[in-house]
C-alpha positions, 0 to 999 in steps of 0.5 A: 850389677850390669850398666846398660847404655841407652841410645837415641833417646827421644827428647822429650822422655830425656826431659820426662826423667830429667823432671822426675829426678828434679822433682825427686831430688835423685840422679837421673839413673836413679830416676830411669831405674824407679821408671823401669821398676814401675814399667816392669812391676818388679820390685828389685830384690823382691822377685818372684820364686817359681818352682817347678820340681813339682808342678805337674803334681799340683792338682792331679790327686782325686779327693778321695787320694788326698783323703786317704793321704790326709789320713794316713798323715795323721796317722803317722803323726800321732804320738805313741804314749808307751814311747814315752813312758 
């Protein structure tokens, strides 16, 4: 993971994380980075997955081509008894 170096912090935020990792009991790094997940809303480790191979697919069927696709699954899946005899 990457440090980062922060500068010229405004005095009276330095005194915020400072109090929040007293009152956590945790380092101040770790009290900047709990402050910045909260910003953020990413949780780390939990990101966000985007998949876009295809999206410009989503919603683009009619209903009677979802139907007819829907159909032709079922179709597909079923089983043929003579196979298992």
């Amino acid at each position: 993971m990457k440090a980062i170096t922060l500068r010229n912090i405004p005095p009276e935020v330095e005194r915020a994380i400072r109090a929040k990792a007293r009152q956590k009991r945790i380092s101040t790094n770790k009290a900047v980075i709990e402050l910045l997940v909260e910003r953020v809303g990413v949780a780390p480790g939990k990101e966000k997955t985007t998949y876009t191979d295809l999206d410009d697919l989503a919603g683009s069927w009619s209903a009677r081509k979802a139907r007819d696709f829907e159909r032709t699954l079922r179709m597909i899946r079923r089983i043929d008894e003579d196979l298992w005899r």
